[in-house]
CHARMM-style PDB file with segment names, atoms N, HN, CA, C and O in Angstrom:
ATOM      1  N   UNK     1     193.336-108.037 111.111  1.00  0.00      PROA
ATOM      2  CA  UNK     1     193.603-107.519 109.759  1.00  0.00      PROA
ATOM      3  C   UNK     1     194.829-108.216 109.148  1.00  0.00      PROA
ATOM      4  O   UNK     1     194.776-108.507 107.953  1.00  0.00      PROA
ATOM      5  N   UNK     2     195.965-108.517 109.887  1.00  0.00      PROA
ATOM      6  HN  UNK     2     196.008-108.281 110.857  1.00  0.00      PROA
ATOM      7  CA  UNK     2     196.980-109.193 109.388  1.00  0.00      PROA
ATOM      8  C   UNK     2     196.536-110.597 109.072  1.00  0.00      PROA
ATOM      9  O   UNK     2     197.155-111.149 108.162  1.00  0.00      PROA
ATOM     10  N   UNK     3     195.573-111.270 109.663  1.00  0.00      PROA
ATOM     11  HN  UNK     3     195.070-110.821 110.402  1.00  0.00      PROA
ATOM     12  CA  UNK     3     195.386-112.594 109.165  1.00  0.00      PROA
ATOM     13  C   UNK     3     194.660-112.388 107.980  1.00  0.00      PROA
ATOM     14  O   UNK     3     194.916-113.093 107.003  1.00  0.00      PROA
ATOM     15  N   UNK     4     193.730-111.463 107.921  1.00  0.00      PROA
ATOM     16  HN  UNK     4     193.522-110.890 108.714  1.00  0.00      PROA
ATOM     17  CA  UNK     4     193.452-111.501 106.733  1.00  0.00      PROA
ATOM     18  C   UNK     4     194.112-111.302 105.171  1.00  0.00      PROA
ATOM     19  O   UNK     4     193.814-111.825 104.097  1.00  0.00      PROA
ATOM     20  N   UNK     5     195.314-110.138 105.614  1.00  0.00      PROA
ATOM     21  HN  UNK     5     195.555-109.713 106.486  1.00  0.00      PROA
ATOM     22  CA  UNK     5     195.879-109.680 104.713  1.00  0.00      PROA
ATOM     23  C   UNK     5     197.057-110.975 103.962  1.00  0.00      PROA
ATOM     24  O   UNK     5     197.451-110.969 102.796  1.00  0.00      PROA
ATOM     25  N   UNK     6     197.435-112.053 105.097  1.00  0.00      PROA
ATOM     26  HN  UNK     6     197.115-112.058 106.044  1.00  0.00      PROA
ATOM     27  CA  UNK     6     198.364-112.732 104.754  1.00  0.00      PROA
ATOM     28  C   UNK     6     197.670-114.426 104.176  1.00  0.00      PROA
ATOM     29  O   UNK     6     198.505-115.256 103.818  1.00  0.00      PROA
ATOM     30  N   UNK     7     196.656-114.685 104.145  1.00  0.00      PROA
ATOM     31  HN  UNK     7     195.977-114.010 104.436  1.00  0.00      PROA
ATOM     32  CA  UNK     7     195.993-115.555 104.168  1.00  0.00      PROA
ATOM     33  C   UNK     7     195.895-115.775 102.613  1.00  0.00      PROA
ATOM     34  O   UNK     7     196.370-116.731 101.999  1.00  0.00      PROA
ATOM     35  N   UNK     8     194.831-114.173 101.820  1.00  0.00      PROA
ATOM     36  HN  UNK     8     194.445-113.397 102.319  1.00  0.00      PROA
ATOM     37  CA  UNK     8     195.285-113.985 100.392  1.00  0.00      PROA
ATOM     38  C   UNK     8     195.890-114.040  99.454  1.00  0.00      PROA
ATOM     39  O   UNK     8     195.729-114.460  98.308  1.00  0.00      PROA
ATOM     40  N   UNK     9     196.654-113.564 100.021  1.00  0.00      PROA
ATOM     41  HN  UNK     9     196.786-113.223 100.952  1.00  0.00      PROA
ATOM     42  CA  UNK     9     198.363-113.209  99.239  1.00  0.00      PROA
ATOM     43  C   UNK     9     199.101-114.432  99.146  1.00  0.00      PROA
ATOM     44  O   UNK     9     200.007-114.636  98.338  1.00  0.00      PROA
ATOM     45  N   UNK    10     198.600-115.387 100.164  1.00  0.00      PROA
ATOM     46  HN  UNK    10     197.864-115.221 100.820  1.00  0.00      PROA
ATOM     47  CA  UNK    10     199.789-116.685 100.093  1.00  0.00      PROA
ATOM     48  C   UNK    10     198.808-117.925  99.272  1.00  0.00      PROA
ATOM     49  O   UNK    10     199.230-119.057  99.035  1.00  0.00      PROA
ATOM     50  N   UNK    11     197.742-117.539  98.994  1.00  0.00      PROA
ATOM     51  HN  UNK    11     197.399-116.620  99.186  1.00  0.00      PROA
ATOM     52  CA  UNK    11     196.513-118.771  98.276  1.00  0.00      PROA
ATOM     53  C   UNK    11     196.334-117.936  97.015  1.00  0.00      PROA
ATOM     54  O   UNK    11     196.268-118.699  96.052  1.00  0.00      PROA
ATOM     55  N   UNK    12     196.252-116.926  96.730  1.00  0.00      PROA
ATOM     56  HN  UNK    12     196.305-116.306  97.512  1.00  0.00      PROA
ATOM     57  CA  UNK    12     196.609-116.688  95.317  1.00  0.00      PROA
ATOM     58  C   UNK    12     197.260-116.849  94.544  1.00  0.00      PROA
ATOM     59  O   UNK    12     196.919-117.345  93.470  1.00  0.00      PROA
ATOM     60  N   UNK    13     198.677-116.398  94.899  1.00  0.00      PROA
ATOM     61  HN  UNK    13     198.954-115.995  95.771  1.00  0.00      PROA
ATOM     62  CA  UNK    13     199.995-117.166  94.035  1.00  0.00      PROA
ATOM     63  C   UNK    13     200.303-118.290  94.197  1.00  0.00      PROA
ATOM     64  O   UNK    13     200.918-118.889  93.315  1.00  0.00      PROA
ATOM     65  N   UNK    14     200.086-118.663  94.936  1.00  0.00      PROA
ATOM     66  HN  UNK    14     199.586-118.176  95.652  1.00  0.00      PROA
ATOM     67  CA  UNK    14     199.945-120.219  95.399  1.00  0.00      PROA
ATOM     68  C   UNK    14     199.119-121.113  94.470  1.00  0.00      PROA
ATOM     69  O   UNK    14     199.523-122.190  94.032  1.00  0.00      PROA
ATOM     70  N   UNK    15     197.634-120.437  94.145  1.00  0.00      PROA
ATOM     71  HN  UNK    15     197.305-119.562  94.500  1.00  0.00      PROA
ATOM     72  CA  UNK    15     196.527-121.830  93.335  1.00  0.00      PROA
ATOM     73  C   UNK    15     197.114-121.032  92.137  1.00  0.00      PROA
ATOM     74  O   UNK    15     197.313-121.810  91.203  1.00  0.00      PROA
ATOM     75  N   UNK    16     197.622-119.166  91.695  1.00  0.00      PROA
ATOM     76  HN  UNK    16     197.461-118.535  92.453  1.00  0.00      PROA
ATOM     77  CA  UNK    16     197.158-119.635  90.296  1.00  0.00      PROA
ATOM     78  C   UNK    16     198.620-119.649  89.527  1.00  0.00      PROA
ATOM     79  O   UNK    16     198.693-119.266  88.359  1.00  0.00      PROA
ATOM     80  N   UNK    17     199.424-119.970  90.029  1.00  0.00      PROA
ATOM     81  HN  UNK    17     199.365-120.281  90.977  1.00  0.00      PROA
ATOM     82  CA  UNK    17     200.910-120.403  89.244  1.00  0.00      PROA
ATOM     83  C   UNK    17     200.494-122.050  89.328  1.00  0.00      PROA
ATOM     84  O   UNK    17     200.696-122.583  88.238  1.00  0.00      PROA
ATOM     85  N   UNK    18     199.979-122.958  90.321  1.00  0.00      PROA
ATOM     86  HN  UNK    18     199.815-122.524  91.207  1.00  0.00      PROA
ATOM     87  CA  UNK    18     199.967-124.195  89.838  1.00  0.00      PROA
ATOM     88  C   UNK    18     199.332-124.809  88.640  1.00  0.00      PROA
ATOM     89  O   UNK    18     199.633-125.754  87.911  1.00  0.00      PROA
ATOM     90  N   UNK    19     198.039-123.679  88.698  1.00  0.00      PROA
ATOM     91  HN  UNK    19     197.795-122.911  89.291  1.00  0.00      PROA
ATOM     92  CA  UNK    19     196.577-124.122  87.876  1.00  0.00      PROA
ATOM     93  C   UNK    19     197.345-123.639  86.344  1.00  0.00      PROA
ATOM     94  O   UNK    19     197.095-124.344  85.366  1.00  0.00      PROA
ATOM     95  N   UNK    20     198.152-122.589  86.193  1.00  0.00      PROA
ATOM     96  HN  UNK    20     198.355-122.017  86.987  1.00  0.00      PROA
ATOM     97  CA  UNK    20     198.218-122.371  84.897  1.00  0.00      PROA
ATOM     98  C   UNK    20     199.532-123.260  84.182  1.00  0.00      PROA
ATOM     99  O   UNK    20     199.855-123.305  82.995  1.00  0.00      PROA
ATOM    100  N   UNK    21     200.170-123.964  85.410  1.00  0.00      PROA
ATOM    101  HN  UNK    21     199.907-123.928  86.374  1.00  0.00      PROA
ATOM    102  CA  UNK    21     201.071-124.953  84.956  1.00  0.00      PROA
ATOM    103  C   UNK    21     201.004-126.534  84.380  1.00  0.00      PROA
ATOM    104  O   UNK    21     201.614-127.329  83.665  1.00  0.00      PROA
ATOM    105  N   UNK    22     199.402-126.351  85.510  1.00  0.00      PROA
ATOM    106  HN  UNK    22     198.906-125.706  86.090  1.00  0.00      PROA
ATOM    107  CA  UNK    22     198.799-127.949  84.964  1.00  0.00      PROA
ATOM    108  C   UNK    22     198.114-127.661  83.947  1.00  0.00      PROA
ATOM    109  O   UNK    22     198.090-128.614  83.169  1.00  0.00      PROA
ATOM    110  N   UNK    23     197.252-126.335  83.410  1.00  0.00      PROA
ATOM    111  HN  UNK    23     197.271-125.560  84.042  1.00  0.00      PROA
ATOM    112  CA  UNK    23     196.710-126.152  81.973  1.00  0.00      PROA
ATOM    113  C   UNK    23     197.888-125.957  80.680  1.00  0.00      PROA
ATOM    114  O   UNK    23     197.463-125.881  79.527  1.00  0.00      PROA
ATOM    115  N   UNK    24     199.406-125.882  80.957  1.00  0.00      PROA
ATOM    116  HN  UNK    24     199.751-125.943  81.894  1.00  0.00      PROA
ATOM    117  CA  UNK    24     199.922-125.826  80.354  1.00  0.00      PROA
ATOM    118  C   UNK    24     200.336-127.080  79.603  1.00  0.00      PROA
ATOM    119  O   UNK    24     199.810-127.387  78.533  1.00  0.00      PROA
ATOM    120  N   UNK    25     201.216-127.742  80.139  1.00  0.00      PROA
ATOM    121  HN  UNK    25     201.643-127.493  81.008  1.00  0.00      PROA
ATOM    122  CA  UNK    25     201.339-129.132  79.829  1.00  0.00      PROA
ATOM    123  C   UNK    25     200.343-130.093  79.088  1.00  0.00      PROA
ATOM    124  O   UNK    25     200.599-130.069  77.884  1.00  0.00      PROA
ATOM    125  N   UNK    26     199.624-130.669  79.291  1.00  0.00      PROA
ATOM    126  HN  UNK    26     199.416-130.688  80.269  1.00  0.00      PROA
ATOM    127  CA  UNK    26     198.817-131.473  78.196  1.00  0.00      PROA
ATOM    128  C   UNK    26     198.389-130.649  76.685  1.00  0.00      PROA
ATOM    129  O   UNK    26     197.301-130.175  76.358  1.00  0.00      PROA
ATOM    130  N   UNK    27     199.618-130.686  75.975  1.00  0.00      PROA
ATOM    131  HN  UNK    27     200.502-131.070  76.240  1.00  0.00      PROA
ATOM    132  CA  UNK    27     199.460-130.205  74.963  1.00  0.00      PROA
ATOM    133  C   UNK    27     199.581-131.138  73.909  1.00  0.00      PROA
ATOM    134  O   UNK    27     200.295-132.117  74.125  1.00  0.00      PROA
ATOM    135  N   UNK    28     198.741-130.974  72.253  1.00  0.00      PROA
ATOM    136  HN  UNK    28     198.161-130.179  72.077  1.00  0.00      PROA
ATOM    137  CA  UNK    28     199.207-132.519  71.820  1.00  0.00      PROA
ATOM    138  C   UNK    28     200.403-133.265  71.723  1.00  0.00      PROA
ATOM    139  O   UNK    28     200.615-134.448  71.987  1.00  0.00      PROA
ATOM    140  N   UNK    29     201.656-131.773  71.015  1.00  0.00      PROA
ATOM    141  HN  UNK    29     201.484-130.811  70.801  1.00  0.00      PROA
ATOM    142  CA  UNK    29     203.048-133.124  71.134  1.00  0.00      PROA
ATOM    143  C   UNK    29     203.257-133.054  72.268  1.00  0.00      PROA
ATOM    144  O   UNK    29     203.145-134.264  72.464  1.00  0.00      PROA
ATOM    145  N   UNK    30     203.468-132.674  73.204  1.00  0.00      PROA
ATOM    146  HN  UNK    30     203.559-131.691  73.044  1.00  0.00      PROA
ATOM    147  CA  UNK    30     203.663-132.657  74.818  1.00  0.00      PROA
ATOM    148  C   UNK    30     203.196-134.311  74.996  1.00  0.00      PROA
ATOM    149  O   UNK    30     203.982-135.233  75.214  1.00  0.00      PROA
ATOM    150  N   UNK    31     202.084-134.399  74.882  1.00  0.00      PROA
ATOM    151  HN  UNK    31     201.446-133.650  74.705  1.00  0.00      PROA
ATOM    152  CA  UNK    31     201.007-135.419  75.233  1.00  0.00      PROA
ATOM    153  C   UNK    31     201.745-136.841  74.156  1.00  0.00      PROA
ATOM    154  O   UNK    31     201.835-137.983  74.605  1.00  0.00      PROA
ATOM    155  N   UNK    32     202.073-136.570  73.135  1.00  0.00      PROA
ATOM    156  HN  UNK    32     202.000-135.642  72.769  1.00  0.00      PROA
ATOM    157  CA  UNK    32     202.776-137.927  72.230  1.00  0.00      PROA
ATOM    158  C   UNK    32     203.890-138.424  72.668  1.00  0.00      PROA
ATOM    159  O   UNK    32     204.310-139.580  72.719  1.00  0.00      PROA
ATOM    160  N   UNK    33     204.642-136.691  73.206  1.00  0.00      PROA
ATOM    161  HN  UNK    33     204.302-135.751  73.165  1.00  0.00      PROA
ATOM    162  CA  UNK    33     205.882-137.103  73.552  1.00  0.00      PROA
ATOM    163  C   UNK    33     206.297-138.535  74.816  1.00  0.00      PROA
ATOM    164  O   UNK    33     207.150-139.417  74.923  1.00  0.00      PROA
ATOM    165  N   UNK    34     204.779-137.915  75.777  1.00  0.00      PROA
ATOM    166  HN  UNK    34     204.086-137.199  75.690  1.00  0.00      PROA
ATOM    167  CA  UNK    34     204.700-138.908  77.240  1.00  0.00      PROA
ATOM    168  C   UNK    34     204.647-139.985  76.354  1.00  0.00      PROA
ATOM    169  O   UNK    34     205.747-140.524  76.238  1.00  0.00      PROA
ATOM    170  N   UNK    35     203.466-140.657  75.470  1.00  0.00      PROA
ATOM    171  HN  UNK    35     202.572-140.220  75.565  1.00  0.00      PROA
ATOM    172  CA  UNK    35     203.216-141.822  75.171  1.00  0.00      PROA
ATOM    173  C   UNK    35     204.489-142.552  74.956  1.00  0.00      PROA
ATOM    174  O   UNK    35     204.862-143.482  75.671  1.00  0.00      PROA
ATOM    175  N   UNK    36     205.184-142.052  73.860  1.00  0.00      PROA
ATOM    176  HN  UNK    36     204.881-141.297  73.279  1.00  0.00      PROA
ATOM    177  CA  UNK    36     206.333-142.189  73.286  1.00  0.00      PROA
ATOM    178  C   UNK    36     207.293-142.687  74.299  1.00  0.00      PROA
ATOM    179  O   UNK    36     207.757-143.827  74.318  1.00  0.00      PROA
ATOM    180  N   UNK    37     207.511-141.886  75.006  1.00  0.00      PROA
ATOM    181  HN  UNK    37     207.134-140.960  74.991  1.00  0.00      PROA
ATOM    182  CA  UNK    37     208.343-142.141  76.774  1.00  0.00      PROA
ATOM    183  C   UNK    37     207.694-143.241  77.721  1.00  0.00      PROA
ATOM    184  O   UNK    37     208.426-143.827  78.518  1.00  0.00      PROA
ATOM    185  N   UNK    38     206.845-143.426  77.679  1.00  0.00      PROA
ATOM    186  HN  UNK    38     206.250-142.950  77.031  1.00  0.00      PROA
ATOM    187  CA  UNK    38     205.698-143.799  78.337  1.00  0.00      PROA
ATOM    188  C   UNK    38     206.431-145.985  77.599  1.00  0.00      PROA
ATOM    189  O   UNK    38     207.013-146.862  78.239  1.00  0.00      PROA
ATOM    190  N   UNK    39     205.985-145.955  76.187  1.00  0.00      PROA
ATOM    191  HN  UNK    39     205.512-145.243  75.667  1.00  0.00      PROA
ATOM    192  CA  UNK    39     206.378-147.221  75.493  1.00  0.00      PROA
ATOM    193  C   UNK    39     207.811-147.349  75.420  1.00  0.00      PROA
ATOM    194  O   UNK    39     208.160-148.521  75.560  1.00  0.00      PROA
ATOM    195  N   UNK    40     208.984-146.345  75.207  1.00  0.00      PROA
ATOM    196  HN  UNK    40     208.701-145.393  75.093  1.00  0.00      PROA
ATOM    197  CA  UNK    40     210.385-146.611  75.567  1.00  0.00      PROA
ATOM    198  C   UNK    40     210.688-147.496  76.818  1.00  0.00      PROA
ATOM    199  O   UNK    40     211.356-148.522  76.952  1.00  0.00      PROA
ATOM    200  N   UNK    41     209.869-146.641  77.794  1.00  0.00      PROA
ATOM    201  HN  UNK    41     209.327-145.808  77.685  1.00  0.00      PROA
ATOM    202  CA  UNK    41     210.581-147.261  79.349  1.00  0.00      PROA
ATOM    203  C   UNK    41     209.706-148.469  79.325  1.00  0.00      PROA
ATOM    204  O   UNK    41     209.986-149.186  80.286  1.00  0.00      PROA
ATOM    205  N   UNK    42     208.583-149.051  78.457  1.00  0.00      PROA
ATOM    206  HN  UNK    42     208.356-148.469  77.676  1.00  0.00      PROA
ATOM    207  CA  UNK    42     207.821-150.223  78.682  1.00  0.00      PROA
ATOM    208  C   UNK    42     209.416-151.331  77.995  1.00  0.00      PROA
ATOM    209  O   UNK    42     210.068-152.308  78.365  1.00  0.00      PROA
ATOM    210  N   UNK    43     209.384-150.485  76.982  1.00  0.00      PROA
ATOM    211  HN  UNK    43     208.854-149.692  76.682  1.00  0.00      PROA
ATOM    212  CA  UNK    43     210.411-152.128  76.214  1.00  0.00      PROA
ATOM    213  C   UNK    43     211.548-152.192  76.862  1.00  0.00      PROA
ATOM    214  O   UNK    43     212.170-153.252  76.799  1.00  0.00      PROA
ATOM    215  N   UNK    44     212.104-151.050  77.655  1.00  0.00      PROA
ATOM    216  HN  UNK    44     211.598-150.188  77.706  1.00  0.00      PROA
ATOM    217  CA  UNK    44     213.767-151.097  78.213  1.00  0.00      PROA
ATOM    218  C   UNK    44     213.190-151.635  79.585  1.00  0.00      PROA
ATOM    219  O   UNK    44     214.097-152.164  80.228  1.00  0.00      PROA
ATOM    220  N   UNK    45     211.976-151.671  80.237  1.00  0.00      PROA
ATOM    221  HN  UNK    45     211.239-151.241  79.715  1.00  0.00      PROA
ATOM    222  CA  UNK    45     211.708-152.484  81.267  1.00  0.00      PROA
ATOM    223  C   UNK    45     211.970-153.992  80.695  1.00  0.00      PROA
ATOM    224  O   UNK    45     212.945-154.637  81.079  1.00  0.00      PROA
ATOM    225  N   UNK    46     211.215-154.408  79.935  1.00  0.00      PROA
ATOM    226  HN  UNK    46     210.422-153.883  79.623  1.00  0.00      PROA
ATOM    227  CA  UNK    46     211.215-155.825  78.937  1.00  0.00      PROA
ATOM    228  C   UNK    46     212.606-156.337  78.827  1.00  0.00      PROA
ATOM    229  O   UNK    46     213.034-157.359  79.363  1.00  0.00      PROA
ATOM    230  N   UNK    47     213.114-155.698  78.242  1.00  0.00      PROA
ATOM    231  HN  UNK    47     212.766-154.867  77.806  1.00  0.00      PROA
ATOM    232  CA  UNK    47     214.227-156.104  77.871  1.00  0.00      PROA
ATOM    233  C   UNK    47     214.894-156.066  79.172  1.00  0.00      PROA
ATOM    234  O   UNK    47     214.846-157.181  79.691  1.00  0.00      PROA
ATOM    235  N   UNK    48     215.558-155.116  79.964  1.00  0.00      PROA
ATOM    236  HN  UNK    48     215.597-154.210  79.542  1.00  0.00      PROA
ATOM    237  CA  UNK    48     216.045-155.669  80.670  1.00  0.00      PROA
ATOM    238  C   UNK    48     216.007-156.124  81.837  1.00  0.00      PROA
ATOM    239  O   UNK    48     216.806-156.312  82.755  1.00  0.00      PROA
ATOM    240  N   UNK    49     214.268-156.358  81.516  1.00  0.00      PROA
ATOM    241  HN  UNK    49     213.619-156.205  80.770  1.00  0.00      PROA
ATOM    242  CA  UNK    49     213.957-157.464  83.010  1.00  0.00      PROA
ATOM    243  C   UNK    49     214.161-159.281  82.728  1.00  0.00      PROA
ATOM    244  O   UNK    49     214.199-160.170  83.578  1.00  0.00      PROA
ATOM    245  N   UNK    50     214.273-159.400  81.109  1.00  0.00      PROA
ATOM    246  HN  UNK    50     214.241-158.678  80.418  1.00  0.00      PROA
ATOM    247  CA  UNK    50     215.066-160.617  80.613  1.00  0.00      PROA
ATOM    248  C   UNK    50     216.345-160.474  81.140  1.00  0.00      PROA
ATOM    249  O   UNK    50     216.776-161.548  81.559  1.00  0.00      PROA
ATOM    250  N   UNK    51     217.121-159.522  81.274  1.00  0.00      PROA
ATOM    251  HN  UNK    51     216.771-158.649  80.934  1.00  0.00      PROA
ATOM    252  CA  UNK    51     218.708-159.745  81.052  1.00  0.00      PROA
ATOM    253  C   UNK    51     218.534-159.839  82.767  1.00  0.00      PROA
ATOM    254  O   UNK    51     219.166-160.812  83.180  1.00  0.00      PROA
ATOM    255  N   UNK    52     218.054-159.315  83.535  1.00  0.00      PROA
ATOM    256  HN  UNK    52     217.540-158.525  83.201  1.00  0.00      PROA
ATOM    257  CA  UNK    52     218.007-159.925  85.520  1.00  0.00      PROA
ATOM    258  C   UNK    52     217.242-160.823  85.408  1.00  0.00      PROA
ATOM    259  O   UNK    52     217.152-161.268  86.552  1.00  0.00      PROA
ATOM    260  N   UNK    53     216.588-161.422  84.744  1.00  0.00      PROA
ATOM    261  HN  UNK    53     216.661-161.060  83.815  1.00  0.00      PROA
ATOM    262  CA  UNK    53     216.239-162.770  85.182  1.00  0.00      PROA
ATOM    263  C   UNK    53     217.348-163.876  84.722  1.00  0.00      PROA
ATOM    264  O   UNK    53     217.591-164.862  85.419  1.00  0.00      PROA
ATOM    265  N   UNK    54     217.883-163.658  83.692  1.00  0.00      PROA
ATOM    266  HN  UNK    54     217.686-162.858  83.126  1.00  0.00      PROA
ATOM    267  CA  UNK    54     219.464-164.753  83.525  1.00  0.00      PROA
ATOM    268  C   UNK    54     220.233-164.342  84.016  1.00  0.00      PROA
ATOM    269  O   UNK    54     221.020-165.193  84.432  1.00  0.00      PROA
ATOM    270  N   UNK    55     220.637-162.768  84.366  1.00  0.00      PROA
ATOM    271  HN  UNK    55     219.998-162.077  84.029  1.00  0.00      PROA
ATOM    272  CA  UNK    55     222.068-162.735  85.183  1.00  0.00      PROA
ATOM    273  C   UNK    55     221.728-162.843  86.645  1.00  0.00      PROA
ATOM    274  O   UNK    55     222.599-163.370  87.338  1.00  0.00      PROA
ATOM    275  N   UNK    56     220.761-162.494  87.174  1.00  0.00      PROA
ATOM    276  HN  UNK    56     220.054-162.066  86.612  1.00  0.00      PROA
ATOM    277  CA  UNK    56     220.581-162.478  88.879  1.00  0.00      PROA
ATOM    278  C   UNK    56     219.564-163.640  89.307  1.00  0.00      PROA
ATOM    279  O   UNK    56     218.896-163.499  90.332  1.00  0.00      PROA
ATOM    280  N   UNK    57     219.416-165.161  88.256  1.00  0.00      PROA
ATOM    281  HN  UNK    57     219.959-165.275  87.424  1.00  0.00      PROA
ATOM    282  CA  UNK    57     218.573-166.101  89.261  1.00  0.00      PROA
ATOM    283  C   UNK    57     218.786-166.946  90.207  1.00  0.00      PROA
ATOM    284  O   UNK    57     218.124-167.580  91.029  1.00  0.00      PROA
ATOM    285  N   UNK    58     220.669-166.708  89.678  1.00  0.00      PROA
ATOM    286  HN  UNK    58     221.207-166.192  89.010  1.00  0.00      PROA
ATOM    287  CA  UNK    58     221.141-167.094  91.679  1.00  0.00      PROA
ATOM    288  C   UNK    58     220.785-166.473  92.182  1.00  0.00      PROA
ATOM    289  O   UNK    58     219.875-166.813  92.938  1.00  0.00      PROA
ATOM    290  N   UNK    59     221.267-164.956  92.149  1.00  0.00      PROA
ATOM    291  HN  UNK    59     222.007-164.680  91.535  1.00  0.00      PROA
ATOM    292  CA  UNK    59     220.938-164.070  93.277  1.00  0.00      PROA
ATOM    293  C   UNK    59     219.538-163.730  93.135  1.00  0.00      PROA
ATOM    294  O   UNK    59     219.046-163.414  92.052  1.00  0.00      PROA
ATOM    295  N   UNK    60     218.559-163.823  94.779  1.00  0.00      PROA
ATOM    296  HN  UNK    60     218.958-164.079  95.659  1.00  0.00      PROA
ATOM    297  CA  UNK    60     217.364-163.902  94.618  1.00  0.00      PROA
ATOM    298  C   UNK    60     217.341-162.191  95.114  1.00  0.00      PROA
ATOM    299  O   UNK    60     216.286-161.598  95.343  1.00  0.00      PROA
ATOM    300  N   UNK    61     218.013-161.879  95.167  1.00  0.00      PROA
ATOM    301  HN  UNK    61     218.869-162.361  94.981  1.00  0.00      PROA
ATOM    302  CA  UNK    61     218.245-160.089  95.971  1.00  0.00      PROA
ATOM    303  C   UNK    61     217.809-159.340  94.633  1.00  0.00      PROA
ATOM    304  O   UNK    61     216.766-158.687  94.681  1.00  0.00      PROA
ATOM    305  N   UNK    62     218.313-159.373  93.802  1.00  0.00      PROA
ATOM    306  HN  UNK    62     219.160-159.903  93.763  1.00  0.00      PROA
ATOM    307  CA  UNK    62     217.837-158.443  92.601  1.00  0.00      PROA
ATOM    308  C   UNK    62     216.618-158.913  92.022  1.00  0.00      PROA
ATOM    309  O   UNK    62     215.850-157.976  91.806  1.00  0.00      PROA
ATOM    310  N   UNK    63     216.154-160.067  91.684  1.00  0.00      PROA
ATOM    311  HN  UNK    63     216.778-160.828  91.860  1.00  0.00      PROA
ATOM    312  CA  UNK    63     214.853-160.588  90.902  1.00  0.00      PROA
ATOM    313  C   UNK    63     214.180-159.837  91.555  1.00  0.00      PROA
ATOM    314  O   UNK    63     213.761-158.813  91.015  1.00  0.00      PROA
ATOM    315  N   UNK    64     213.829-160.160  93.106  1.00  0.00      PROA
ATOM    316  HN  UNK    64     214.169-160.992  93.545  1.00  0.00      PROA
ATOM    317  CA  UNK    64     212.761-159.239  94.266  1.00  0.00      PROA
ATOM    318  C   UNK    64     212.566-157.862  93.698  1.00  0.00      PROA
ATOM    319  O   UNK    64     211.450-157.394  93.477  1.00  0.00      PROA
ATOM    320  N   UNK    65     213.616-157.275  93.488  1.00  0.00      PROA
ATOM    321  HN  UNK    65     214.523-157.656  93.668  1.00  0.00      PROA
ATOM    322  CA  UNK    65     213.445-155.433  93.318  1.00  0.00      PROA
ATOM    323  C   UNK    65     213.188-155.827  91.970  1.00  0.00      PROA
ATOM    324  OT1 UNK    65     212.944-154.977  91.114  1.00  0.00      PROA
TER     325      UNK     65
END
């Protein structure tokens, strides 16, 4: 009876606090906001994967990462 009783109780709150957290989120500005974030970190990658390729092409330690 105890396995049963504890088995429930820990897979209920368990699936339905995740499930109503992942139905929460994809909302539309939610969803623009990622894009938005999503193209920031594309151009600040850009950009300053120009500025380590002229400051670190002695050093071959940083280009690698």
């Amino acid at each position: 009876m105890s396995v049963r009783l504890v088995t429930p109780t820990q897979v209920d709150p368990g699936q339905g606090r995740p499930r109503q957290i992942t139905k929460r989120p994809p909302r539309p500005d939610e969803a623009i906001s990622i894009t938005t974030q999503a193209r920031e970190r594309e151009l600040k990658r850009s950009r300053v994967g120009d500025q380590e390729n002229i400051s670190a092409s002695p050093n071959k330690k940083h280009w690698k990462v």
